[in-house]
PDB file of N, CA, C, O and CB in Angstrom:
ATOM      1  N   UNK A   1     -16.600   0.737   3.674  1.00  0.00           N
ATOM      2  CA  UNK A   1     -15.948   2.026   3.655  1.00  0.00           C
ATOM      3  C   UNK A   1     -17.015   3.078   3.364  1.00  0.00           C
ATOM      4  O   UNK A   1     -17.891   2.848   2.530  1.00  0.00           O
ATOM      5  CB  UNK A   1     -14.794   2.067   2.601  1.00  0.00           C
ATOM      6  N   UNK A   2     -16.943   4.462   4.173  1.00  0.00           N
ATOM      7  CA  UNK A   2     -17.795   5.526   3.928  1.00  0.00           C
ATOM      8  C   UNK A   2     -17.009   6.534   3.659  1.00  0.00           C
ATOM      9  O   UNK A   2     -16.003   6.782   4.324  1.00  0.00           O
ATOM     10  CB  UNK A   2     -18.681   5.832   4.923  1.00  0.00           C
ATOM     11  N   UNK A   3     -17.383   7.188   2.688  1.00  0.00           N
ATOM     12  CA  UNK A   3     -17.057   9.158   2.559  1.00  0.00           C
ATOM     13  C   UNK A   3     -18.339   9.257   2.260  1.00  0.00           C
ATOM     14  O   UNK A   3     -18.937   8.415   1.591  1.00  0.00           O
ATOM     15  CB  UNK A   3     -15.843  10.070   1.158  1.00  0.00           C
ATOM     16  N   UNK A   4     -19.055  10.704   2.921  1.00  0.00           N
ATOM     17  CA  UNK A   4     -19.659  11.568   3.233  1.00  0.00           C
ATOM     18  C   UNK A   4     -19.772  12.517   1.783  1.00  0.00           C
ATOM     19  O   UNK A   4     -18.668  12.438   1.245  1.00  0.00           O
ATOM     20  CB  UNK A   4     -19.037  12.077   4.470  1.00  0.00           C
ATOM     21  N   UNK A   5     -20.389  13.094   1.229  1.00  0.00           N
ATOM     22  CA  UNK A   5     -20.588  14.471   0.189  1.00  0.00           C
ATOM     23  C   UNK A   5     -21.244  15.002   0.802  1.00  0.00           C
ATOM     24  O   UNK A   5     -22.235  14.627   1.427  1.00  0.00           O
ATOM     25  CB  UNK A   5     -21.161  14.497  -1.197  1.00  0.00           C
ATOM     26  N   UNK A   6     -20.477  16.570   0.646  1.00  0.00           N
ATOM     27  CA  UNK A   6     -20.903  17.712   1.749  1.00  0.00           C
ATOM     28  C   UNK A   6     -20.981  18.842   0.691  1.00  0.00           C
ATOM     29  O   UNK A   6     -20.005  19.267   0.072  1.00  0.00           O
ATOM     30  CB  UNK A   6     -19.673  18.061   3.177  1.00  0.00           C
ATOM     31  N   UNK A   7     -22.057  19.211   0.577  1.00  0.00           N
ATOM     32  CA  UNK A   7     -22.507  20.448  -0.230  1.00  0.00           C
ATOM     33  C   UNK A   7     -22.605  20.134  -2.028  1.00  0.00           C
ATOM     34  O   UNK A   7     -22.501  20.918  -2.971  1.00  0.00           O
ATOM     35  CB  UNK A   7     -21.266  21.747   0.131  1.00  0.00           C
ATOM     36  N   UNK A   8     -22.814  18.855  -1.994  1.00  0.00           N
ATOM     37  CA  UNK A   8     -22.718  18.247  -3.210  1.00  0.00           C
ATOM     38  C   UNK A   8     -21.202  18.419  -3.763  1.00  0.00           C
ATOM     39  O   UNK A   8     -21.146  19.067  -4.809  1.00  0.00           O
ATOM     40  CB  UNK A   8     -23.802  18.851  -4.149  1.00  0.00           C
ATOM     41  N   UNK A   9     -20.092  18.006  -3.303  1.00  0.00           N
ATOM     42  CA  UNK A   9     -19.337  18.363  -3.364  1.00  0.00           C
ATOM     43  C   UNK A   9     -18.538  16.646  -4.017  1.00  0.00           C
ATOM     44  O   UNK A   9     -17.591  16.261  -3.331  1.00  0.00           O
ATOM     45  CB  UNK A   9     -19.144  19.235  -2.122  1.00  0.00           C
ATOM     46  N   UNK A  10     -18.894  15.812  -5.142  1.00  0.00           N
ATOM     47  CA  UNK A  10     -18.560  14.872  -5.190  1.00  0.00           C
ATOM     48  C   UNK A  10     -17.361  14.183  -5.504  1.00  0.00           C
ATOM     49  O   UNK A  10     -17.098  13.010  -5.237  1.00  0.00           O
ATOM     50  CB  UNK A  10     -19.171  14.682  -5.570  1.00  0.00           C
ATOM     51  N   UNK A  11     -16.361  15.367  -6.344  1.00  0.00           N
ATOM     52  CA  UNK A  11     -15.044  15.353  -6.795  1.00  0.00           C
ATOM     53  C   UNK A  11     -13.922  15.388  -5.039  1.00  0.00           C
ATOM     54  O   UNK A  11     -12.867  14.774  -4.877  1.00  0.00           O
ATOM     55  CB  UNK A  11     -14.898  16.968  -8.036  1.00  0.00           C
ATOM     56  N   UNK A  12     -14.643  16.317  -3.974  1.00  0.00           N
ATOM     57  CA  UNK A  12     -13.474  16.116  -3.027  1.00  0.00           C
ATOM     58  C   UNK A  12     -14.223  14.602  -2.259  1.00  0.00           C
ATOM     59  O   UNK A  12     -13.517  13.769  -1.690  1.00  0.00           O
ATOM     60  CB  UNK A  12     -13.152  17.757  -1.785  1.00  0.00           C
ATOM     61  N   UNK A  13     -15.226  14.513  -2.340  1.00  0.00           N
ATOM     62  CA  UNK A  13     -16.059  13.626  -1.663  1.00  0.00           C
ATOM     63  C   UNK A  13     -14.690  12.277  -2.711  1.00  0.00           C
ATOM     64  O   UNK A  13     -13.672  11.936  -2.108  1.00  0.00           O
ATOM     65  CB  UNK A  13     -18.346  13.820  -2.073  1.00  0.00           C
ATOM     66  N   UNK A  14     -14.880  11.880  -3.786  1.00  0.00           N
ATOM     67  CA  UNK A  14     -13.851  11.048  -4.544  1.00  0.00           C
ATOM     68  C   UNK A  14     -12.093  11.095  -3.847  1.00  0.00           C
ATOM     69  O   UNK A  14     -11.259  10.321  -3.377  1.00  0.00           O
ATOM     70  CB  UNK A  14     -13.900  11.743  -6.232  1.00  0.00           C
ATOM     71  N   UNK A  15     -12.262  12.558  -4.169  1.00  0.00           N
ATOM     72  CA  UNK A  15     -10.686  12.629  -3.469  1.00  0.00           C
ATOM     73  C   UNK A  15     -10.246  11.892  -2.130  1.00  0.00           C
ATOM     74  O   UNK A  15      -9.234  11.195  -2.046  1.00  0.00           O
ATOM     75  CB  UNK A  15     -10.384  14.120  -3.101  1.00  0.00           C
ATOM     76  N   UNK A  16     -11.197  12.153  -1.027  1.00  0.00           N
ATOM     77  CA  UNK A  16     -10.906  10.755   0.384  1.00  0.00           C
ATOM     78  C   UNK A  16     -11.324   9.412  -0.103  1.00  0.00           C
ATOM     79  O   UNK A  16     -10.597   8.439   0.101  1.00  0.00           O
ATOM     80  CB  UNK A  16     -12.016  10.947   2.015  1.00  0.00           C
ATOM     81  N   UNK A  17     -12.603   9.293  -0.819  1.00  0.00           N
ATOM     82  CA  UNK A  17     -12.283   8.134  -0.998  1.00  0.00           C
ATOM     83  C   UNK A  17     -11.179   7.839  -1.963  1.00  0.00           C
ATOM     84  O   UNK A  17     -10.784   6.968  -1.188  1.00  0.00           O
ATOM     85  CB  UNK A  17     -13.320   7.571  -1.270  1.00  0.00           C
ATOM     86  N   UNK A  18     -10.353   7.770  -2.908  1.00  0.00           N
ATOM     87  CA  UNK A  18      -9.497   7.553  -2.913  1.00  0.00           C
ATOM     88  C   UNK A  18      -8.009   7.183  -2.427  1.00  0.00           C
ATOM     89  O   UNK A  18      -7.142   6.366  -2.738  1.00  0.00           O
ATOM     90  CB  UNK A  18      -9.753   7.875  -3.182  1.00  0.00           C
ATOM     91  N   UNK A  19      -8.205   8.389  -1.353  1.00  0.00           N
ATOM     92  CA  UNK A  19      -7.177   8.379  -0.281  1.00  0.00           C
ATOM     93  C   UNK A  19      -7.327   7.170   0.638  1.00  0.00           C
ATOM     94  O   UNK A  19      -6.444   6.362   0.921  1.00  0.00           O
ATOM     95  CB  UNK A  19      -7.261   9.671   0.556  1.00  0.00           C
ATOM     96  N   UNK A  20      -8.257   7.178   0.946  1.00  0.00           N
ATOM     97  CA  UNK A  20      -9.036   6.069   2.157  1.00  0.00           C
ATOM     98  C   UNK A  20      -8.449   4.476   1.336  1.00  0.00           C
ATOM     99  O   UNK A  20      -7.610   3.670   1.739  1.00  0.00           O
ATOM    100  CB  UNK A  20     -11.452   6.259   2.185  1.00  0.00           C
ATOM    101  N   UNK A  21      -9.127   4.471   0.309  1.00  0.00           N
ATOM    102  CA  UNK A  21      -8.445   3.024  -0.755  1.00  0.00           C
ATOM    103  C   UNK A  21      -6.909   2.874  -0.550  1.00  0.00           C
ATOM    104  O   UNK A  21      -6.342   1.856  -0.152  1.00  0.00           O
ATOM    105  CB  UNK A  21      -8.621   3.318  -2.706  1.00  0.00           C
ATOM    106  N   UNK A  22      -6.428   3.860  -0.831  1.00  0.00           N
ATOM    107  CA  UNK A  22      -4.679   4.058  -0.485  1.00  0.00           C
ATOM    108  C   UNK A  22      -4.446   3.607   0.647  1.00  0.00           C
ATOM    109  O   UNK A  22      -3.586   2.727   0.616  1.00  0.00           O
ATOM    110  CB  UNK A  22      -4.033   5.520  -0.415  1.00  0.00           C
ATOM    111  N   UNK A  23      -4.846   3.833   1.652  1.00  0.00           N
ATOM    112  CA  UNK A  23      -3.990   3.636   2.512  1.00  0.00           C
ATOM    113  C   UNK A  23      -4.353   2.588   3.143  1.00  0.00           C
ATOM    114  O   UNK A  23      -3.655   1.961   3.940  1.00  0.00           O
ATOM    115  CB  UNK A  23      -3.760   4.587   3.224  1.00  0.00           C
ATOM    116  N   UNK A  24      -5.386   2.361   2.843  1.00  0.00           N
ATOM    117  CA  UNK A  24      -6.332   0.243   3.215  1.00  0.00           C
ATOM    118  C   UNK A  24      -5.111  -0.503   2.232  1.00  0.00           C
ATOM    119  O   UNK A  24      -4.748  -1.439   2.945  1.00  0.00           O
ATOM    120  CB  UNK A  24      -8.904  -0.280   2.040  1.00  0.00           C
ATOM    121  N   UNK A  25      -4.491  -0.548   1.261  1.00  0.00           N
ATOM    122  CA  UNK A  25      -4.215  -1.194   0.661  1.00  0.00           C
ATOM    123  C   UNK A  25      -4.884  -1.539  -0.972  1.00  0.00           C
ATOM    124  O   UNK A  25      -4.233  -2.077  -1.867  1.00  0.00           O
ATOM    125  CB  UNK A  25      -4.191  -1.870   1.510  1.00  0.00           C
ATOM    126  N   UNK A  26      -6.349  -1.076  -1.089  1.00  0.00           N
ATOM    127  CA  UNK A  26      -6.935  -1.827  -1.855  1.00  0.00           C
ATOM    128  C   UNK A  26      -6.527  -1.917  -3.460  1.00  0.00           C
ATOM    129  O   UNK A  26      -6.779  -2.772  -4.309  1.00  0.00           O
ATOM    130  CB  UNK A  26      -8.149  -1.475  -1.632  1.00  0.00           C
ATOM    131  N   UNK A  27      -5.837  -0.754  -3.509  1.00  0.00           N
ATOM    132  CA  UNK A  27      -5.366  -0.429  -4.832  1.00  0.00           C
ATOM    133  C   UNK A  27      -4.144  -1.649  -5.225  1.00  0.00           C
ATOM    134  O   UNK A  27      -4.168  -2.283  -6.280  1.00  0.00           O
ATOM    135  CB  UNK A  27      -4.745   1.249  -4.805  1.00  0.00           C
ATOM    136  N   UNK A  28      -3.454  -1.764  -4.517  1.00  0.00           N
ATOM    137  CA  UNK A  28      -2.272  -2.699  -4.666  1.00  0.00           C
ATOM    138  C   UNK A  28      -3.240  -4.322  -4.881  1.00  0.00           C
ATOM    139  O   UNK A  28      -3.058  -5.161  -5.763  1.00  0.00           O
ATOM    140  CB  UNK A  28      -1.052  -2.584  -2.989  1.00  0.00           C
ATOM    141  N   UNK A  29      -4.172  -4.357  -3.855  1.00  0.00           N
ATOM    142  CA  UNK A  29      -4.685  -5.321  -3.641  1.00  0.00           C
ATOM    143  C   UNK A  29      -4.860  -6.038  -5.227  1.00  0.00           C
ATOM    144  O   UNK A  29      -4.283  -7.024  -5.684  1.00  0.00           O
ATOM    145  CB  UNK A  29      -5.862  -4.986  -2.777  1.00  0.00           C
ATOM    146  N   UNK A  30      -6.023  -5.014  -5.946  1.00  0.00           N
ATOM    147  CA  UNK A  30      -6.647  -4.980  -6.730  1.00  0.00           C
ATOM    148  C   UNK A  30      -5.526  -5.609  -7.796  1.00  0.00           C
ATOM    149  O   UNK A  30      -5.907  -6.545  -8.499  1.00  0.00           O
ATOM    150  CB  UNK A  30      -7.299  -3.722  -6.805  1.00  0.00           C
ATOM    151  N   UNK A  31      -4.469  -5.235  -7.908  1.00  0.00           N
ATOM    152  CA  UNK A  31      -3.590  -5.110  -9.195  1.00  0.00           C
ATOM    153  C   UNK A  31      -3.127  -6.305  -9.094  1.00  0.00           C
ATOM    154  O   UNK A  31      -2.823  -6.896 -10.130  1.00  0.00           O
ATOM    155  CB  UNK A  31      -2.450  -3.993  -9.334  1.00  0.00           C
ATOM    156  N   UNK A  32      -2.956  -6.984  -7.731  1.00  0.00           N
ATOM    157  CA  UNK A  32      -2.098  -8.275  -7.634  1.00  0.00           C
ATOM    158  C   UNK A  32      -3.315  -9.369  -7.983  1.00  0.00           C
ATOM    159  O   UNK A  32      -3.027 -10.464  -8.467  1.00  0.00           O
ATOM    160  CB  UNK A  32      -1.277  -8.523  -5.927  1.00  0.00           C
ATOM    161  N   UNK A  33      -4.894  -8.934  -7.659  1.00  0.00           N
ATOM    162  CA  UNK A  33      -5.494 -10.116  -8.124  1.00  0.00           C
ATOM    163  C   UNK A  33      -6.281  -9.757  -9.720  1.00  0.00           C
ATOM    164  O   UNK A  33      -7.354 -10.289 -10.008  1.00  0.00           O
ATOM    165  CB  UNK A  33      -6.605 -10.635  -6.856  1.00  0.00           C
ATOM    166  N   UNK A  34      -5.746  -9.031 -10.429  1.00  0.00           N
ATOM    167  CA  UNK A  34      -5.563  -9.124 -12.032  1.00  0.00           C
ATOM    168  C   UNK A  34      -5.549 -10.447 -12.570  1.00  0.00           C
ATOM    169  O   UNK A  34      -6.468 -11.129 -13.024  1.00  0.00           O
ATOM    170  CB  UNK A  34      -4.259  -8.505 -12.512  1.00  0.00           C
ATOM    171  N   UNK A  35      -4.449 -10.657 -12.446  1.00  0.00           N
ATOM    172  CA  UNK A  35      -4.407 -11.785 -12.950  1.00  0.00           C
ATOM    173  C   UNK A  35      -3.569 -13.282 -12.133  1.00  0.00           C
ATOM    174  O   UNK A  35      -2.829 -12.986 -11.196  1.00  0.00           O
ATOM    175  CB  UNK A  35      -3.860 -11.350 -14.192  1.00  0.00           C
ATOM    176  N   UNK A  36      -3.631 -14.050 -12.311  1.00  0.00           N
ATOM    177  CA  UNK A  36      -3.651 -15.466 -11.158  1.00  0.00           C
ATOM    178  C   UNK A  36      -1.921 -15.234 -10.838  1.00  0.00           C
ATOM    179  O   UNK A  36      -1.358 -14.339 -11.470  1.00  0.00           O
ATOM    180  CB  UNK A  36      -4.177 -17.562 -12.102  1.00  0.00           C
ATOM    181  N   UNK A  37      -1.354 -15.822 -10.137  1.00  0.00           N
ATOM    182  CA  UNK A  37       0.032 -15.635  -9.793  1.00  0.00           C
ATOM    183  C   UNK A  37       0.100 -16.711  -8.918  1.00  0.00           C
ATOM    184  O   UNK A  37      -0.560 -16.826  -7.885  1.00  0.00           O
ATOM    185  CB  UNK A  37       0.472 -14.253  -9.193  1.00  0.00           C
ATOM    186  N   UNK A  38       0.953 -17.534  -9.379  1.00  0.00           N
ATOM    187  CA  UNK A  38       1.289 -19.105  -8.734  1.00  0.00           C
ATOM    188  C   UNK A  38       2.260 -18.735  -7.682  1.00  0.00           C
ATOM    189  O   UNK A  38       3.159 -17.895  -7.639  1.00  0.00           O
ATOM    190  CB  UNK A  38       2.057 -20.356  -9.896  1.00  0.00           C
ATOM    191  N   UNK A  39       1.714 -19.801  -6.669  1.00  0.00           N
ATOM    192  CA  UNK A  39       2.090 -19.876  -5.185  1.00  0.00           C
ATOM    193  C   UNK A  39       4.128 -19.512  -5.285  1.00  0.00           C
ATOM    194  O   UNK A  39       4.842 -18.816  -4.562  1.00  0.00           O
ATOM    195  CB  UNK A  39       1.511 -21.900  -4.457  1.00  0.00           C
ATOM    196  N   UNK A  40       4.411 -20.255  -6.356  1.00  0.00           N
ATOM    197  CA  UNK A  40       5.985 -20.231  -5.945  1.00  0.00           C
ATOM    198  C   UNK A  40       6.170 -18.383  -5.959  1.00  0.00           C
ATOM    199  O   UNK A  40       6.801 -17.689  -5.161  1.00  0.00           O
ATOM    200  CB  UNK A  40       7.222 -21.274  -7.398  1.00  0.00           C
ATOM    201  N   UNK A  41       5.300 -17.923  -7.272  1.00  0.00           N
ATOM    202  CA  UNK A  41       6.062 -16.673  -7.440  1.00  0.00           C
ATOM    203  C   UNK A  41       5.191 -15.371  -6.637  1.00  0.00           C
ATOM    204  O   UNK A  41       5.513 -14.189  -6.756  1.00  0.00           O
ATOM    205  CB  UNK A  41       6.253 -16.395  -9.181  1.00  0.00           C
ATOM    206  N   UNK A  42       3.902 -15.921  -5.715  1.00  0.00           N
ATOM    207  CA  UNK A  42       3.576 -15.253  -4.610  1.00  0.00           C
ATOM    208  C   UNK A  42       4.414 -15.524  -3.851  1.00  0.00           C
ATOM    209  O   UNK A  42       4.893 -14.420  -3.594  1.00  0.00           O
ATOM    210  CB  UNK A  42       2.467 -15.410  -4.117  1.00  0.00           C
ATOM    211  N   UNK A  43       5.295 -16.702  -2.928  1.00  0.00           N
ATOM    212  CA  UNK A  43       6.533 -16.729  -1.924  1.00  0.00           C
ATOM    213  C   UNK A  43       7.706 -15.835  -2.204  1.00  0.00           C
ATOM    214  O   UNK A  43       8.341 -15.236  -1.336  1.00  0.00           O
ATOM    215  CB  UNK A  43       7.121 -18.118  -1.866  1.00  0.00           C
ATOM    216  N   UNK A  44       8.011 -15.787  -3.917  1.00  0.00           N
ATOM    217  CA  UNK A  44       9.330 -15.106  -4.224  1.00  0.00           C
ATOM    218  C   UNK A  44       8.767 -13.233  -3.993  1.00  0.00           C
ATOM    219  O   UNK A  44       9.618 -12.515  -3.468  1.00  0.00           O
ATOM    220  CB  UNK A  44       9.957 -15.655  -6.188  1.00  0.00           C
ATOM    221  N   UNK A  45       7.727 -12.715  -4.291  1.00  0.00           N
ATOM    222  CA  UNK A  45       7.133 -11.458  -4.162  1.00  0.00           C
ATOM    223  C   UNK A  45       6.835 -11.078  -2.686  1.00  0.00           C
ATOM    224  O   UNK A  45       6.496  -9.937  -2.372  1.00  0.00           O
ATOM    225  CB  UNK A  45       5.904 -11.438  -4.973  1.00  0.00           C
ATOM    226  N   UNK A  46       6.985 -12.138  -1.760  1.00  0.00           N
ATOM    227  CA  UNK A  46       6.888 -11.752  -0.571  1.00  0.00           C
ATOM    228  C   UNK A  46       8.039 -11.582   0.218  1.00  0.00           C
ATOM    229  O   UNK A  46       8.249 -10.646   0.990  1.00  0.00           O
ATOM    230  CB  UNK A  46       6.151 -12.468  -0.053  1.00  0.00           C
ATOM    231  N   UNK A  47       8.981 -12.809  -0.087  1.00  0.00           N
ATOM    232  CA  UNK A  47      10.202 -12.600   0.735  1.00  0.00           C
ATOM    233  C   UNK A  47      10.842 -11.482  -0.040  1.00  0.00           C
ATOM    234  O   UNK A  47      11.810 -11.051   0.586  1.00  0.00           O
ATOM    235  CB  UNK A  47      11.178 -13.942   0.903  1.00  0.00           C
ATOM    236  N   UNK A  48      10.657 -10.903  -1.104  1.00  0.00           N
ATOM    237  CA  UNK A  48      12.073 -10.360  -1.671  1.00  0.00           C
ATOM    238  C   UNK A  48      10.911  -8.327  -0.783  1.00  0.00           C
ATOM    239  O   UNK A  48      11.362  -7.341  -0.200  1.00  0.00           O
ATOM    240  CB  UNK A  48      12.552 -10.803  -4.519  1.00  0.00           C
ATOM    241  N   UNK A  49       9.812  -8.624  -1.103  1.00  0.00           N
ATOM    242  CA  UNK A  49       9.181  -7.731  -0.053  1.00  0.00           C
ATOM    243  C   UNK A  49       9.701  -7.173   1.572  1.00  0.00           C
ATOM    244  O   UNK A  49       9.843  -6.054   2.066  1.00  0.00           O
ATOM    245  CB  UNK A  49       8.037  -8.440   0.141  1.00  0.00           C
ATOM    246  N   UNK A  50       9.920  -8.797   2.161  1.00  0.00           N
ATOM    247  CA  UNK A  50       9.998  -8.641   3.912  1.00  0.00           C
ATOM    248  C   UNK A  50      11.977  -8.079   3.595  1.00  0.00           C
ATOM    249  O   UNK A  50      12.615  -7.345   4.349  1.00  0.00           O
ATOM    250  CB  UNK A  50       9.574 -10.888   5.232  1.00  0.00           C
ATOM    251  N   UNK A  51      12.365  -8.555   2.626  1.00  0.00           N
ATOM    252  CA  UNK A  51      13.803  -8.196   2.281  1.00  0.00           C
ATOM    253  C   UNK A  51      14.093  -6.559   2.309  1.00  0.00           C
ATOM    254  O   UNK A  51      14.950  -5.989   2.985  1.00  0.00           O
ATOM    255  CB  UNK A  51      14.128  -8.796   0.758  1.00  0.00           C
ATOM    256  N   UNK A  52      12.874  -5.791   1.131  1.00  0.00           N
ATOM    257  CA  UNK A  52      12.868  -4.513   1.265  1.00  0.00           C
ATOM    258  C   UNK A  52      12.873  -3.639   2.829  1.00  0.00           C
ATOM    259  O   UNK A  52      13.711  -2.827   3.224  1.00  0.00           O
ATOM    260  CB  UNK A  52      11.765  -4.266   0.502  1.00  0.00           C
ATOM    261  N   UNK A  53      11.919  -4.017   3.363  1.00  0.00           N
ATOM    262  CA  UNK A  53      11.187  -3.656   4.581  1.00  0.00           C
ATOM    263  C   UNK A  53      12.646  -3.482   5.344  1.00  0.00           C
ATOM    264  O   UNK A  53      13.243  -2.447   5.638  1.00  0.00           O
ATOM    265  CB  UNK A  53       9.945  -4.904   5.240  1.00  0.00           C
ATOM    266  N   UNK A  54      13.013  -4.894   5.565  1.00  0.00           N
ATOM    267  CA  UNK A  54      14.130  -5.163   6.348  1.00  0.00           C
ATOM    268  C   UNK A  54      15.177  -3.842   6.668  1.00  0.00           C
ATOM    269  O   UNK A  54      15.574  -3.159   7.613  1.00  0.00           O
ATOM    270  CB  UNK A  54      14.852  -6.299   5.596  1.00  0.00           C
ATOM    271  N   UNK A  55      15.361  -4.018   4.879  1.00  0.00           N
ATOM    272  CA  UNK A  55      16.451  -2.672   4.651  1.00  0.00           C
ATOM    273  C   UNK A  55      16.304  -1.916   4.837  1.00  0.00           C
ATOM    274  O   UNK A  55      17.211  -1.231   5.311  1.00  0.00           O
ATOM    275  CB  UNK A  55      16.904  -2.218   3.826  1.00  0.00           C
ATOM    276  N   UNK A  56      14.968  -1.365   4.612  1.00  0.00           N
ATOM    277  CA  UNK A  56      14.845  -0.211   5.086  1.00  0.00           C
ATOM    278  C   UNK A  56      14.467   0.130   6.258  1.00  0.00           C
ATOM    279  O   UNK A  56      14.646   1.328   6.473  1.00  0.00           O
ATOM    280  CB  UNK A  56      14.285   0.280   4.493  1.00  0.00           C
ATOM    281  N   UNK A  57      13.946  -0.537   7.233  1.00  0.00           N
ATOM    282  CA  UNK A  57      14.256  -0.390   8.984  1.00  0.00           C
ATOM    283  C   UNK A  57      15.947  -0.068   9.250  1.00  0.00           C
ATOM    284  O   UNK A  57      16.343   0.891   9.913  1.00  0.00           O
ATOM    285  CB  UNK A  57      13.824  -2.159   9.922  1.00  0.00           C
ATOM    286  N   UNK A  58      16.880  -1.125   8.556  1.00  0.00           N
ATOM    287  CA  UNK A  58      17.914  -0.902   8.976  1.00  0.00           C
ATOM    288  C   UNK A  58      18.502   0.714   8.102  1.00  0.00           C
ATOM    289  O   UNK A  58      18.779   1.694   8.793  1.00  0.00           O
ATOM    290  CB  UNK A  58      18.692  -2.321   8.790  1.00  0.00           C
ATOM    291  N   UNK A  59      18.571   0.741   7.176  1.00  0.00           N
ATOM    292  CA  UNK A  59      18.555   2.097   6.617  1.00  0.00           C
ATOM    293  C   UNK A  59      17.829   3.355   7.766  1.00  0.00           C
ATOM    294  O   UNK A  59      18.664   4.218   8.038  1.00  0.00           O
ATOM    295  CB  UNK A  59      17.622   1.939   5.117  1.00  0.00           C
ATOM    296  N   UNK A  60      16.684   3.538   8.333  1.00  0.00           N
ATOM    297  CA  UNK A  60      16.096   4.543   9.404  1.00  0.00           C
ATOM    298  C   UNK A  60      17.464   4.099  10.433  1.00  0.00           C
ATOM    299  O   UNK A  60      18.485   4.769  10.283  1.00  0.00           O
ATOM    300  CB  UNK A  60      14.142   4.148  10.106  1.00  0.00           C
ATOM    301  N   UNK A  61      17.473   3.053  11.395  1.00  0.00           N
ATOM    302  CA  UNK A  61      18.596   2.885  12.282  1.00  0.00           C
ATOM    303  C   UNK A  61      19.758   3.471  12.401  1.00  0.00           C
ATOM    304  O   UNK A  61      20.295   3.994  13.378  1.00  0.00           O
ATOM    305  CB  UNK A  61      18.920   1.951  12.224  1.00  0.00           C
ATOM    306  N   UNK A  62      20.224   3.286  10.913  1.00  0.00           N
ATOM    307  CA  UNK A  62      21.619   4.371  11.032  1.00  0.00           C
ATOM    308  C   UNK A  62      21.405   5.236  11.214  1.00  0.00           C
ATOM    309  O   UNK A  62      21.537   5.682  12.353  1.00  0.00           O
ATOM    310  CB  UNK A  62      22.474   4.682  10.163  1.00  0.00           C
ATOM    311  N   UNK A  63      20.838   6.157   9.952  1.00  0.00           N
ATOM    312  CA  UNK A  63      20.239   7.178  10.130  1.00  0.00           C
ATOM    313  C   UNK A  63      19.847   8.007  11.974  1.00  0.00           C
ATOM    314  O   UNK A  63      20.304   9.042  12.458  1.00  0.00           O
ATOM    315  CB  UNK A  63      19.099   6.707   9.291  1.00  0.00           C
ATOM    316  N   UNK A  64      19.188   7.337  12.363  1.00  0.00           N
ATOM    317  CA  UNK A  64      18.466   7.633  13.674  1.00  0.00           C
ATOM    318  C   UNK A  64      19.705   8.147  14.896  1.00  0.00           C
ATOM    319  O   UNK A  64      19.691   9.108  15.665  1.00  0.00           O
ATOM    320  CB  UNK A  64      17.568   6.062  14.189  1.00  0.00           C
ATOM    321  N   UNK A  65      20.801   6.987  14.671  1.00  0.00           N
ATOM    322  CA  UNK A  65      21.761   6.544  15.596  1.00  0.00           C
ATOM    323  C   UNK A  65      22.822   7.129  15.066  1.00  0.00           C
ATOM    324  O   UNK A  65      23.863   6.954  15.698  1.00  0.00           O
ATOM    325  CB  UNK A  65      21.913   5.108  15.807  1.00  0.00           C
ATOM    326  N   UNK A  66      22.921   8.099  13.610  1.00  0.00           N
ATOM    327  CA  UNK A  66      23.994   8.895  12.930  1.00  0.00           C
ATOM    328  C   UNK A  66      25.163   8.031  12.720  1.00  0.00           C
ATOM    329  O   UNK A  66      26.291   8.356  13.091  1.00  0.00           O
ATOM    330  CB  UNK A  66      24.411  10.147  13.740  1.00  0.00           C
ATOM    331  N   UNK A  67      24.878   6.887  12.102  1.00  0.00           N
ATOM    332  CA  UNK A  67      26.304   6.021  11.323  1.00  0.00           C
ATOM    333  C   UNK A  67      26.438   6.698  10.011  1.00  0.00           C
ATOM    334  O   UNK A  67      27.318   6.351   9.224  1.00  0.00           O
ATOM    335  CB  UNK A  67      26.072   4.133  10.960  1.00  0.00           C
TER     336      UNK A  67
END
């Protein structure tokens, strides 16, 4: 990953990178490998995840289609 500092400018130069981390994921990344998390309760954090997602595709749908 690159950000650029432009005019010595290192606080907005921080600010994309930050942003840039956000939206890669890495921040989340980071927090989940803290500390170890066994396979069963990585499967239960994922499906109850693809569960969210789900809903909320179907949540936009209505919405979209005015139910």
């Amino acid at each position: 990953m690159h950000v650029s500092v432009r005019d010595n400018n290192v606080d907005q130069a921080l600010r994309a990178l930050k942003k840039k981390m956000q939206r890669e994921g890495i921040f989340r990344e980071m927090k989940l490998r803290r500390s170890y998390e066994k396979p069963s309760e990585r499967k239960a954090r994922e499906k109850a995840e693809a569960v969210r997602r789900f809903r909320k595709l179907l949540r936009k749908r209505k919405l979209r289609e005015g139910f």
